[in-house]
Steps between C-alpha positions, in 0.01 A plus 500: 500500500574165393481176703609206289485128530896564635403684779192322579737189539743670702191608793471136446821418635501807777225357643663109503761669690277697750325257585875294555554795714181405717194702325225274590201760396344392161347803446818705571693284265222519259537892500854498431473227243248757327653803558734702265791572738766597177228806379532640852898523419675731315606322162833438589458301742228294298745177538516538850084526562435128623851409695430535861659808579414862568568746210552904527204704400443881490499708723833312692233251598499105437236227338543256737618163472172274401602247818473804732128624313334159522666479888331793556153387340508214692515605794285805413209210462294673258139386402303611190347838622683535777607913563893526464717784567788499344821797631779500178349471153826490341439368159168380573569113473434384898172718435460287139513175724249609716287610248513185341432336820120704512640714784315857527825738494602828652877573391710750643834672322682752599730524187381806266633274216396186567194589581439695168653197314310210696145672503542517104600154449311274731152584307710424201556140595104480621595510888271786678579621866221610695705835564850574389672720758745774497625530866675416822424113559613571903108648517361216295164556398243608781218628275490089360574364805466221619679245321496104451859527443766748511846386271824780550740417170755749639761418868318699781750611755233432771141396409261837473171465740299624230504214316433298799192695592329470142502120521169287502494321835612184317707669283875456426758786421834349329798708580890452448626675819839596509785758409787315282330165518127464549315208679169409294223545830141414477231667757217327492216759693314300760320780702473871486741487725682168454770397187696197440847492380671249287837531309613326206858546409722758375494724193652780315264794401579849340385712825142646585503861434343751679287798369467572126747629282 
């Protein structure tokens, strides 16, 4: 579990071209700068860990391209303390940034195997969820509810009203909605009854699985 000067200088330059890409949030940046996104990759693709692209994980699932975690963050607004739900562990590196970022997090996966793997390693590298989560992320997390923010790391087909009910009024759930190609949308709860909707662009995610396996 190495993390040499090399790579240390290569988060350097990933986060030079984030924040080309339009990153503005210094703590978001920070957490990528810090984090070590090549020991949440299988060794092969070591080389690969700090180019702005998504790799394949386990599980037929994806680490997703840094530009499209920091997005996320960003627009997730997350303060130190604040109580984040996150639906997709994957390989546990959006939940790493958040950690780093002081956020309070619930993480939901509903791959057997990653789940296993991820809940082992995370400690490993100091980061501690709140609660690590084997289950349907449709349902989110009702028992915890509710939520400063809400982040889905998977493409929802349509956007589940679970998830919308567990928000904090003033609280933001970050979805990519969409079947082949997903639009990043922000709902920002003003009301019980009341949410605002913003979208920002198009991505690609690996899709938003129902039940467990």
């Amino acid at each position: 579990m190495k993390d040499t000067f090399t790579h240390q200088g290569m988060r350097k330059k990933l986060v030079e071209i984030l924040k080309r890409k339009g990153i503005a949030d210094k703590n978001v940046l920070q957490a990528i700068g810090k984090i070590p996104r090549h020991l949440f990759m299988d060794s092969g693709f070591v080389d690969h860990a700090y180019v702005d692209k998504a790799f394949p994980i386990a599980a037929d699932q994806t680490i997703s391209q840094p530009y499209t975690v920091a997005r996320q963050t960003e627009l997730l607004q997350v303060k130190k303390g604040d109580k984040i739900l996150e639906i997709g562990t994957g390989s546990g590196y959006q939940a790493a940034v958040l950690l780093e970022m002081g956020a309070i997090l619930y993480t939901i996966e509903r791959q057997n195997e990653l789940f296993k793997k991820t809940k082992l390693f995370l400690p490993k590298l100091g980061y501690k969820p709140k609660r690590m989560i084997f289950g349907d992320g449709y349902i989110g997390l009702e028992e915890e509810a509710p939520f400063d923010g809400i982040i889905v790391t998977a493409g929802a087909p349509y956007v589940p009203n679970p998830l919308l009910a567990q928000l904090k009024i003033g609280g933001r759930l970050v979805i990519p909605v969409g079947e082949n190609v997903q639009i990043m949308t922000v709902f920002l709860r003003k009301s019980d009854t009341e949410f605002q909707k913003e979208e920002y662009g198009e991505f690609r995610f690996v899709p938003l699985l129902e039940d467990k396996n």
